[in-house]
Structure formats: structure tokens, C-alpha cells
C-alpha positions in Angstrom: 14.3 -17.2 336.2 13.3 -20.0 338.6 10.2 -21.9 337.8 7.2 -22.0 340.9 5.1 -25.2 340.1 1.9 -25.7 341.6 -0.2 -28.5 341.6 -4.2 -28.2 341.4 -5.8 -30.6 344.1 -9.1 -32.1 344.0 -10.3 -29.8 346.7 -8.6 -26.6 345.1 -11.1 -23.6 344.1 -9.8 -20.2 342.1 -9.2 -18.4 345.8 -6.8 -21.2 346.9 -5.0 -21.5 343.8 -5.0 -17.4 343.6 -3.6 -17.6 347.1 -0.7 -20.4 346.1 0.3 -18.3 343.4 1.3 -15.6 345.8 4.2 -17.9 346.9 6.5 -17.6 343.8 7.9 -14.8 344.8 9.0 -13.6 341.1 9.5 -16.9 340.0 7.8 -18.3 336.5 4.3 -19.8 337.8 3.6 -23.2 336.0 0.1 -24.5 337.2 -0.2 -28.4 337.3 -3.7 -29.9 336.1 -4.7 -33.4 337.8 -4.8 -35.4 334.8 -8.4 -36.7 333.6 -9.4 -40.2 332.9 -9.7 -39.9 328.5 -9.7 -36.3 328.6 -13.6 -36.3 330.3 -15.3 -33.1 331.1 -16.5 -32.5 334.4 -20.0 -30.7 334.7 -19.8 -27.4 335.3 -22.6 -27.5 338.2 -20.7 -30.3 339.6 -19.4 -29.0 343.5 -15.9 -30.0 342.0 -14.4 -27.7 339.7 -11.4 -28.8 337.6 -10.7 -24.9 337.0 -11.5 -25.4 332.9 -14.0 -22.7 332.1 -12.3 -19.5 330.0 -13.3 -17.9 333.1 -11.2 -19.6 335.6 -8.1 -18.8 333.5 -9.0 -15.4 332.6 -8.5 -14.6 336.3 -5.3 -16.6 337.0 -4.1 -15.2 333.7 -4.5 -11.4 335.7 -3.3 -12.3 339.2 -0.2 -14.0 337.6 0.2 -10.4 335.6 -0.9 -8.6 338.8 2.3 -10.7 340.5 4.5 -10.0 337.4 5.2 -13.5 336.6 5.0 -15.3 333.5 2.1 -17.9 333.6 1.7 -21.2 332.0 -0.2 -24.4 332.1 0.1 -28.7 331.7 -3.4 -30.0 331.5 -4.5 -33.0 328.8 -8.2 -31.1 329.4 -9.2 -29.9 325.9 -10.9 -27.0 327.4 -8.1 -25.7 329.2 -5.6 -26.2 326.0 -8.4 -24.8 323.8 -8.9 -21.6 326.3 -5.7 -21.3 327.4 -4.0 -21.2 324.1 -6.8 -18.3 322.4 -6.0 -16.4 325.9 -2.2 -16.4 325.3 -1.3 -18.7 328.4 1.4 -21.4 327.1 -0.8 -24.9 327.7 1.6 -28.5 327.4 1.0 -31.8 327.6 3.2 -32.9 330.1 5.6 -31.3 333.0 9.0 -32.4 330.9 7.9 -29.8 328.2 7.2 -27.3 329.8 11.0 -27.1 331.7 12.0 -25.2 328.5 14.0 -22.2 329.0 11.4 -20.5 327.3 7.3 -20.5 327.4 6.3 -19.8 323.7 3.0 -19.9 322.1 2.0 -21.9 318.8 2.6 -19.9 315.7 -1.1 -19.9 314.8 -1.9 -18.1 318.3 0.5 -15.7 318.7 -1.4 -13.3 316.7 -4.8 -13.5 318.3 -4.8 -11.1 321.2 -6.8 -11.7 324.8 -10.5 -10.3 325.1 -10.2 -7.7 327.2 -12.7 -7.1 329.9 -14.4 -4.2 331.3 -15.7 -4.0 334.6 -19.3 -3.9 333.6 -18.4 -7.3 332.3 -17.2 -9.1 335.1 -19.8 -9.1 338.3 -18.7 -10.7 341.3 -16.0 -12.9 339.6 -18.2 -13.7 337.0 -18.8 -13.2 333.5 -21.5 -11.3 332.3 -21.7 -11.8 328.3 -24.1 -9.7 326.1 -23.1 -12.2 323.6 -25.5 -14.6 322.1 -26.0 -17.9 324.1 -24.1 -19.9 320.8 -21.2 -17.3 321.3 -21.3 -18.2 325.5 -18.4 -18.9 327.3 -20.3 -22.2 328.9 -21.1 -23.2 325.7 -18.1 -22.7 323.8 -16.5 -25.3 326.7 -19.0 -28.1 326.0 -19.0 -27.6 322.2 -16.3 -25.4 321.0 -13.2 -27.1 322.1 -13.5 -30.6 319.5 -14.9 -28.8 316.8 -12.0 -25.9 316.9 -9.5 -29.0 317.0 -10.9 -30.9 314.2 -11.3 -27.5 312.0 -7.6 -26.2 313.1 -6.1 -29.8 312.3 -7.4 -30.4 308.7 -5.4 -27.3 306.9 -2.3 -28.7 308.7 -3.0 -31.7 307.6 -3.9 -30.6 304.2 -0.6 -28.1 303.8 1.4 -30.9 304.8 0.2 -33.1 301.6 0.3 -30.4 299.6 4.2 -29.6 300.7 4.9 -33.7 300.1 3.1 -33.2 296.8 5.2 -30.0 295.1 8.6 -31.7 296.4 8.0 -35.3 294.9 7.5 -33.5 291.7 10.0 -30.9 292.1 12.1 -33.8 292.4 10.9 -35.8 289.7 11.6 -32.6 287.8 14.8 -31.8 288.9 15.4 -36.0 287.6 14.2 -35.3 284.5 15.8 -31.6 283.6 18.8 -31.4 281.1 21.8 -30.8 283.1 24.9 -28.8 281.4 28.7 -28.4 282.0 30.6 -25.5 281.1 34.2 -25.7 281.2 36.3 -22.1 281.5 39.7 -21.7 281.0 40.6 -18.0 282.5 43.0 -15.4 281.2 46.5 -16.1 282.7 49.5 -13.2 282.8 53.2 -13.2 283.8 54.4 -10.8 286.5 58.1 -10.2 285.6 60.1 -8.1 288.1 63.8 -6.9 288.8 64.5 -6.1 292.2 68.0 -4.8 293.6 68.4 -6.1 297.1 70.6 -5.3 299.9 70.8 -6.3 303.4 72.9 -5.1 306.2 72.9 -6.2 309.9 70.8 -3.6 311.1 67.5 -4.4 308.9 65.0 -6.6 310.7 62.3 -7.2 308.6 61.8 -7.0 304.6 60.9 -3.7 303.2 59.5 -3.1 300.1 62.2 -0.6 298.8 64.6 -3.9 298.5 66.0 -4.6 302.1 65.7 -7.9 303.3 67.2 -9.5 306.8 70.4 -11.6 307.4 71.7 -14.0 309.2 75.0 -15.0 311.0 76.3 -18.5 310.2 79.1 -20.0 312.2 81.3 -22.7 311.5 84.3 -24.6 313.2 87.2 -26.1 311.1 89.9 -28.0 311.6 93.0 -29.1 309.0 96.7 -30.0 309.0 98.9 -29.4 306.4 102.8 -30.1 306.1 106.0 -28.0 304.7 109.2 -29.0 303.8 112.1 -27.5 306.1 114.2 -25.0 304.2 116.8 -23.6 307.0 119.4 -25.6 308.7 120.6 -25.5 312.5 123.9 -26.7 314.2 124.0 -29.2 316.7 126.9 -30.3 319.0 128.5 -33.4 317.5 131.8 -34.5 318.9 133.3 -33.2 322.6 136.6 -30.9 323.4 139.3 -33.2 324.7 142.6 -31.8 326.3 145.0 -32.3 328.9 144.9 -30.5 332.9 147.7 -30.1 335.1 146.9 -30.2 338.7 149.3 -29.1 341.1 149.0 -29.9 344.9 148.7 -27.4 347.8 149.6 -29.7 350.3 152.2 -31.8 351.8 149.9 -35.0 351.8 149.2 -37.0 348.6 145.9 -36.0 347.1 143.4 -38.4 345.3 142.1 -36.9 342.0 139.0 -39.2 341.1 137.2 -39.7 337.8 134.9 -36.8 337.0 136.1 -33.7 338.9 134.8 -31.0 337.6 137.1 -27.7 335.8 136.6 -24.5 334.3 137.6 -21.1 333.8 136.9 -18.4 335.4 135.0 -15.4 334.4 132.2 -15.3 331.7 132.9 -18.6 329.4 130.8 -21.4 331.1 132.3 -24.3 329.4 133.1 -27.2 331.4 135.3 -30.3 331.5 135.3 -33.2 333.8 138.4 -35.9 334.2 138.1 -38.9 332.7 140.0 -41.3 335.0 141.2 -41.4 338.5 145.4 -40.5 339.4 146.8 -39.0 342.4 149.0 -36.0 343.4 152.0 -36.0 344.5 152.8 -34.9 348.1 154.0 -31.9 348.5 153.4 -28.5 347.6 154.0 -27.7 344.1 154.0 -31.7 343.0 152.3 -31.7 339.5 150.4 -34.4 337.6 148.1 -34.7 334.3 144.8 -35.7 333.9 143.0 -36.4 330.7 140.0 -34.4 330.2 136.8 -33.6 327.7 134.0 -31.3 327.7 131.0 -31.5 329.3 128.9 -30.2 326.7 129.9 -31.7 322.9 130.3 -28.6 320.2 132.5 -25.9 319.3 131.7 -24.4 322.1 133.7 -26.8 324.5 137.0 -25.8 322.4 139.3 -23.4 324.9 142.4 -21.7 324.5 145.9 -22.6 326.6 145.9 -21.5 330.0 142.3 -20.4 330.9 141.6 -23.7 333.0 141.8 -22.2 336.8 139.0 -23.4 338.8 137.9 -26.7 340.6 134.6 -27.6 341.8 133.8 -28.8 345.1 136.4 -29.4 348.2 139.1 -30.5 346.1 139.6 -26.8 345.0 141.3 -26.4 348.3 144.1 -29.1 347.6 144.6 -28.7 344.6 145.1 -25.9 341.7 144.3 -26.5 337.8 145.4 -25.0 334.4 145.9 -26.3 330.7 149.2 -25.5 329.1 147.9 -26.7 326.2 144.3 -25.7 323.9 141.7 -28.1 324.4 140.4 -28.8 321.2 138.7 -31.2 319.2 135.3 -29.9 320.0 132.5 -29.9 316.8 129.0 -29.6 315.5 127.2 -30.7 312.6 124.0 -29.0 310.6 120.6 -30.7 310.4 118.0 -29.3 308.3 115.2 -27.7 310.9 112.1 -25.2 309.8 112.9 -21.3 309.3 109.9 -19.0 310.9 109.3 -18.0 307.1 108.3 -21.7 306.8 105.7 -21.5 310.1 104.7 -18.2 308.2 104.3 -20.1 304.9 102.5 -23.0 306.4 100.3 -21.0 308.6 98.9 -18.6 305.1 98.3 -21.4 303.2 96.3 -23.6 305.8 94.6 -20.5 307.0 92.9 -19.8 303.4 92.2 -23.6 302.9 90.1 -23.6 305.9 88.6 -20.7 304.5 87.4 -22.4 301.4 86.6 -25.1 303.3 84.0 -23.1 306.0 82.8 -21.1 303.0 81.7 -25.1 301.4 80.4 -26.1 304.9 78.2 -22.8 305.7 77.0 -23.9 302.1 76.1 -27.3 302.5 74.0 -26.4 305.5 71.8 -23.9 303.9 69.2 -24.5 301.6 70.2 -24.5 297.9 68.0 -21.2 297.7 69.1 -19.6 300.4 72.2 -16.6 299.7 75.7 -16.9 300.9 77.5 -13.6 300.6 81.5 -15.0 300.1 82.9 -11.9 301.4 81.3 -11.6 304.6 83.0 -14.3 306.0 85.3 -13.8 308.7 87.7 -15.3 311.5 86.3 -15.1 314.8 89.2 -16.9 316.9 91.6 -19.4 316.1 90.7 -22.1 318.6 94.1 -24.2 318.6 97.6 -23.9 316.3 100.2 -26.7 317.1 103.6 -27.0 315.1 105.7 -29.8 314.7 108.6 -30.1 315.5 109.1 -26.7 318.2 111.2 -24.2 317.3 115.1 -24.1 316.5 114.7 -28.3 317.0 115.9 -30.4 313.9 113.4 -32.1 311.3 113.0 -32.4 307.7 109.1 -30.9 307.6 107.0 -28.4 309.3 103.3 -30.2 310.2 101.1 -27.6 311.6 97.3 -28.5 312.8 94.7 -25.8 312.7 91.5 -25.3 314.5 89.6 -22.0 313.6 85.8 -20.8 314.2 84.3 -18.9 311.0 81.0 -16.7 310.3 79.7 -15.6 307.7 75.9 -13.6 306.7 73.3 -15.2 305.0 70.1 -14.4 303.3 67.1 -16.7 303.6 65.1 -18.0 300.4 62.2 -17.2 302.3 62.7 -13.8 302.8 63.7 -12.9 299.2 60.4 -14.5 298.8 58.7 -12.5 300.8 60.0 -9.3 299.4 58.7 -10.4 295.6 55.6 -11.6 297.0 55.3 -7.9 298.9 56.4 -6.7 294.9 54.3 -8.7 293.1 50.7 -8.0 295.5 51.6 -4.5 295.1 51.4 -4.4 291.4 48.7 -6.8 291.2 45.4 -6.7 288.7 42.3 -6.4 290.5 40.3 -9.3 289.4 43.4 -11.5 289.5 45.3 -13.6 292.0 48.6 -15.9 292.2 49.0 -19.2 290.5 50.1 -21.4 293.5 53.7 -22.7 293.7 54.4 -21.3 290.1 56.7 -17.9 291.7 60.5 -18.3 290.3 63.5 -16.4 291.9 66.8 -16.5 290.1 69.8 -14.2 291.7 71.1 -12.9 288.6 74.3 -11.0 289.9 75.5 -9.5 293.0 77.4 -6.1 293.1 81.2 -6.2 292.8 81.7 -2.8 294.9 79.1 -3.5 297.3 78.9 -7.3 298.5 75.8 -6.6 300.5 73.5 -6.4 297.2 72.7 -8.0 294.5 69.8 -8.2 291.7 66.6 -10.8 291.7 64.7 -12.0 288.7 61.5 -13.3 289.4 58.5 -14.1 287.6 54.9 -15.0 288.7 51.7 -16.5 286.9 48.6 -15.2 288.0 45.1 -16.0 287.2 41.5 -14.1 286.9 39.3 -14.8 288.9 35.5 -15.8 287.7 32.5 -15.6 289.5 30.6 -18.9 288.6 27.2 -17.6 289.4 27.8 -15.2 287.2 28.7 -17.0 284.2 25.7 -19.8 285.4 23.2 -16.3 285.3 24.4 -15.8 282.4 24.1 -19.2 280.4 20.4 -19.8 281.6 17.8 -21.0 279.4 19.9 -19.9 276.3 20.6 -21.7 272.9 23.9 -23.7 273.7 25.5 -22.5 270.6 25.3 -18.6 272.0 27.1 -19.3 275.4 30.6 -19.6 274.6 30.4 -16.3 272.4 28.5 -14.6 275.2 31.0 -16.0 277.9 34.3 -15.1 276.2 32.7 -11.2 275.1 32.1 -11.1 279.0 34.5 -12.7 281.0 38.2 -12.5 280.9 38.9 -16.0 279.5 42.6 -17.5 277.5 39.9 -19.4 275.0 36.3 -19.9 274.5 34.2 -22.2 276.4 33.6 -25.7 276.1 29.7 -26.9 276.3 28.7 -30.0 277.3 24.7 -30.6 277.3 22.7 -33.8 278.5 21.4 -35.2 276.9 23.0 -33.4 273.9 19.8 -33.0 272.0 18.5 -30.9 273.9 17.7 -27.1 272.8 18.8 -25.0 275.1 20.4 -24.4 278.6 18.6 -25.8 281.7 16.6 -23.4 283.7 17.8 -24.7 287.0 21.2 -23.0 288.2 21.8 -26.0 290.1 21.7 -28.2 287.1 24.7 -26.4 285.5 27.9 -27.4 286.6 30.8 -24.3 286.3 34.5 -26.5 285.6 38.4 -24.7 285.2 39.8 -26.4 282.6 43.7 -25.6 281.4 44.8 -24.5 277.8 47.4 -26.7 275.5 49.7 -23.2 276.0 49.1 -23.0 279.4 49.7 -26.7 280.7 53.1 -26.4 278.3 53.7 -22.9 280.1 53.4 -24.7 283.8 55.8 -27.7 282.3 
């Protein structure tokens, strides 16, 4: 809500401040006193009215209420802070203090209700009182005010001595009051469990019947690996050599030049070239002899007597061809070369070793607690496969290099932990909770038949849990010999209490909780236990 201030002027009377305050328009009315020289008190027949009298404010106090605004004052005038304050009207000191969000009364005033006023009471806009003259509102405003201040301000004044008083000795006390330590070593248990775990592709999360999420590992690896050659092959060694007889066509000598070209006719494709230039005769039926070999060295070039009858090119025209005589001399030789059982052989055998080999990769990147399962991995694609030497081509060894892409399912450590933990909470003691960091999880076998399960051991310390205000309620103001008894009969502790008193000749347990100090201390067994 906004806040309407109005300033009193020196020429201001109750009308014109009545009619100002009709400007605020439902706005929080703060009225503004002029301030006066050392607080001085103007005379109330004086023709200038500083608005101070309990009269004035009772009637701004019911126009403002009239209006519906909240109504509150900043004068330094002790009449106005002494009326204002019994009447309920907020009075400050200065305009900063009273920008609060709130207008509040002092504690001491918030109790005292306004007088109320009857219409018999009030003539004309002023007070009637049937009061005696001591009891007058004119009188209470030239002698009330300083003696209400000086009587309100000496039991503050006095309650604040007497609050310094109680905590100087309360502290003193609290120096001087035995002090105590009580050291508790709670009652630990093991939490043993054996779960049998499975996983399978389709489980998301971990449930507490023993299924627990996987995930898919891939791996690429590459090897080479070499294999003797165990077959043989034949290869063309020496060239067929043999003798052709050309016999001209024509009448004309013909030239017959180094490297004319002769074979056979129908399906036998060997060929055989001259090997030096001679000429033919003239005339038709002249003969002559030219040495020839095979094109093509090997067996293949050997050819029996008369099958020669055709001549390449133009010269086939001029001339006819034939061999009286078998060309022979024509012969191969066996290198050793690779058999397709040795690609087989070589191909098996580098195929598992990169399977060991992905199956020790997939393993050096998990964690060491983390679950491989062997048998799920498998071959996604082989990425490259390139033997040396190609087929059916001499060589004394096979070398074949490998590229292949693996996967394989894993089980994270930290969801095997989550399923104990799940275990565990659910078969846990009231009163008790977990030892931190002292869960173990050991895989103790997995299941020949099924790969996809397997058995966990684990094994949990936990703790109970004491209330220290308890066992301080309990130890307070007793004989120091009876608290370890009464602790260990009540609380679920490994050992009894140790007590340590100061000063140590003192007769029984402080009286002050705060002066007793509640420690966890850790057994011979159980420190050996957590080693």
C-alpha cells in the first residue's frame, strides 16, 4: 500500500489537516510534525496549535478510520509520542523509520486498548471529562508525558541489568561446571547374502528378484598370421620346338619373315611363331622349312604330326603350312603353392586368436569389477581378409591379414551393486544403517548351462544407530561409576562405555547436557574386522 505523507504547517488547524487527509485516496496516511526547538511545549491557549493535545489525535485517529487508512505519526513532541502511543497510533522519531513496510506498535502498548468515547462526551469537538482535574486530558499533557517516560524507562532499564546479571553468572557457571565425555562403541552385524543373477537384453533396470541390465561392448581387431604351403602347382618351363613346311600358292617368290604366326585348326589353341626369316620358292607347290617354337612354354605347346594348317594374317593367302613331324619338347615344372585347405586352415586359426584377443581387449577396458560374460561374444563383420600370395600362384607360405569387429555383453559393478544394496535395505534392522564403503561383492560362479547367470556373494557391515540425547538424558547428574552399566542395559552397544570426568574427582555427572560430550569410539574386534 502506497504511503500519503502530510506535512503539519505552522498555520494548520484539526479542519485543514482533516481536509488533507481526504487526499490519500486509500493510501497509508503518515502525518508529519514540524519539529520543535528541545522538544518545548507550546501553550495550549496559544492562537498556534501544534495539534499535541490527546484530543487533537483522537479525532485524526477517527477520520483516518472513517477513510479506512492506516494512520501514523513522526513528531519528537513528547505529548504526541506519549498520546499517540496509549491511543494505538504508531508515533517515530524521524521520517526514514517510519518507510517500514509495516506500522507496528511497541510491545508494551499493544495491549492497552483506545478510550472509547460516547457522544455525551465529546461536545462540539471537545472533550467533556467527568474525570477528576489530576486525571484531565490538559493536565496529563503538561505533567503526564515526562513522568510516564521516566517511570516506563526505569524497569527496562532495570530488566536489562538484571538479564546482564543472570548470564555473567550463568557463564561463570557454565566455566566452572565438571564437564564429562562418554565414549560409545555401538553394536555392529554382518549382512551376508547369496544372490543368483541373470541378465538378458531385454531388462532395463535392476529388479530385486535378481535381474540386473547389460551392456554391449564392441571391439575391432586386427592380426596376421602365416602357413606353410602344402600343395604343389605346374608351371610352364621349357617351349615346344618343331619344324613347318610352307608350301607356296603362287608363282612369285614369297618372303617368310621371323615371327609368322601358325596353328591348327579347330579347338586346340596352341600357337607357334617362326624363328627366323627364309623365302619360298616361286611357284606353286615350291616347299621350304622353317624352324619353329611355341608361343606359350609347357606341355601344352607339344602337337602331334600334321595338325599345323593355318597362317595368321595376309600371308595365309600365299602360302599353306603343316608339320610332318611332332613338335615336341614342350615342359613344365612343379612349385610348391597353397591348397584352399591351407586358406581354410589359416583363416580357423587366426579367426579364434582374434577372438581371445577381443575377449582380453573388451577386458582391459572394463573395470576390474565389472562382468564379462565369455560366451556372449560374437562376430559382427569381418572388416578386411587379404591372402598372400592369390590363388593357384606359386609360394612357399600362405600370410593372411585379418580385420574383424567383435561384441560382446557386459554387466556393470555398479549395478550388481545396486541390486545387493536393494537386497541388503530390504532385510535391514530397524535401528540400524550401512557401514560406509565396507559392502564386498565376490562372483562366486556363473552357470555352465545358462551363460546369462551366475551367483554373487556379498557381505555388508552395518551399525546401530544411537540417539545422543538420549544417552546424555540418561547419564545426567548420576554417580559416574552407574553410567556405563545403565548405558550398555539400555542401548544396543559391542562393549561398555568408557567415562571420562573433569576434573576426575568429581562425584557425579554434570547437570548441564551441554557439558557432556557423546563420542563413537571403535572396538579392538571391530577395527581388526574393518582391516
Amino acid at each position: 500500500m502506497k504511503t500519503f505523507i502530510l506535512n503539519i504547517e505552522p498555520h494548520d488547524d484539526i479542519v485543514s489537516i482533516r481536509d488533507k487527509m481526504d487526499w490519500a485516496k486509500n493510501s497509508r496516511i503518515l502525518i508529519v510534525w514540524p519539529n520543535t526547538e528541545n522538544g518545548a511545549r507550546s501553550d495550549l491557549l496559544s492562537n498556534t496549535v501544534p495539534l499535541n493535545r490527546r484530543l487533537d489525535l483522537i479525532l485524526l485517529q477517527r477520520h483516518s478510520q472513517v477513510l479506512g487508512s492506516p494512520l501514523a505519526l513522526v513528531s519528537k513532541d513528547p505529548d504526541v509520542n506519549y498520546f499517540g502511543l496509549r491511543l494505538g497510533i504508531p508515533v517515530y522519531k524521524s521520517l526514514r523509520k517510519a518507510q517500514n513496510l509495516h506500522w507496528r506498535l511497541p510491545f508494551r502498548f499493544r495491549k492497552n486498548k483506545p478510550i472509547a468515547f460516547n457522544k455525551e462526551q465529546t461536545q462540539n469537538g471537545l472533550l467533556t471529562n467527568s474525570r477528576p482535574f489530576s486525571h484531565r486530558p490538559d493536565v496529563i499533557a503538561s505533567h503526564g508525558p515526562s513522568r510516564a517516560k521516566s517511570r516506563t524507562a526505569i524497569p527496562a532499564v532495570r530488566l536489562l541489568f538484571f538479564t546482564a546479571g543472570v548470564l555473567a553468572v550463568l557463564s561463570i557457571a557454565a566455566s566452572l561446571a565438571p564437564s564429562a565425555q562418554i565414549i560409545l562403541v555401538p553394536r555392529t552385524e554382518v549382512q551376508d547374502v547369496l544372490i543368483e543373477a541373470t541378465t538378458n537384453p531385454q531388462i532395463q533396470q535392476v529388479q530385486l528378484t535378481g535381474k540386473v541390465p547389460s551392456e554391449l561392448v564392441t571391439v575391432i581387431v586386427e592380426g596376421r598370421d602365416t602357413q606353410p604351403a602344402s600343395g604343389s602347382i605346374n608351371l610352364p618351363y621349357q617351349p615346344a620346338k618343331g619344324i613347318a613346311i610352307f608350301t607356296n600358292l603362287t608363282d612369285q617368290v614369297v618372303e617368310i619373315p621371323e615371327g609368322i604366326v601358325v596353328r591348327p585348326v579347330g579347338e586346340v589353341i596352341s600357337r607357334y611363331e617362326t624363328t627366323h626369316d627364309t623365302l619360298a620358292p616361286a611357284g606353286p607347290g615350291q616347299t621350304v622349312e622353317v624352324d619353329i617354337q611355341s608361343l606359350t612354354p609347357g606341355i601344352s605347346g607339344n602337337l602331334a604330326a600334321g595338325q599345323l594348317a593355318a597362317i595368321e594374317g595376309l600371308l595365309g593367302t600365299q602360302l599353306s603350312v603343316s608339320n610332318p613331324m611332332p613338335i615336341r619338347g614342350g615342359s613344365d615344372r612343379k612349385d610348391p603353392a597353397p591348397t584352399q585347405k591351407d586358406r581354410d586352415l589359416l583363416a580357423h586359426r587366426l579367426q579364434n586368436a582374434l577372438q581371445e584377443t577381443a575377449l582380453e581387449e573388451i577386458q582391459g577396458q572394463l573395470d576390474p569389477k565389472d562382468l564379462l560374460i565369455p560366451s556372449s561374444l560374437e562376430l559382427v563383420k569381418i572388416l578386411s581378409q587379404n591372402f598372400l600370395p592369390e590363388e593357384n600362384t606359386p609360394a612357399d607360405q600362405l600370410i593372411l591379414k585379418l580385420s574383424m569387429e567383435f561384441q560382446a555383453r557386459i554387466v556393470r559393478h555398479s549395478s550388481m551393486q545396486a541390486l545387493v544394496q536393494a537386497v541388503f535395505d530390504a532385510n535391514l534392522k530397524p535401528g540400524y544403517l550401512p557401514i560406509q564403503d565396507s559392502m564386498q561383492i565376490e562372483v562366486v560362479r556363473q552357470n555352465p548351462s545358462d551363460p546369462y547367470s551366475w551367483t554373487i556373494h556379498a557381505v555388508r557391515r552395518v551399525q546401530a544407530q544411537i540417539n545422543q540425547a538420549e544417552v546424555v538424558r540418561l547419564a545426567l547428574a548420576l554417580p559416574p561409576e552407574q553410567v556405563p552399566a545403565l548405558l550398555e542395559q539400555m542401548l544396543p552397544l559391542e562393549e561398555a562405555p568408557a567415562i571420562r570426568l573433569y576434573p576426575n574427582w568429581w562425584l557425579r555427572m554434570p547437570i548441564l547436557p551441554f557439558r557432556i560430550e557423546v563420542s563413537d569410539g571403535i572396538s579392538p574386534g571391530l577395527l581388526h574386522a574393518s582391516q
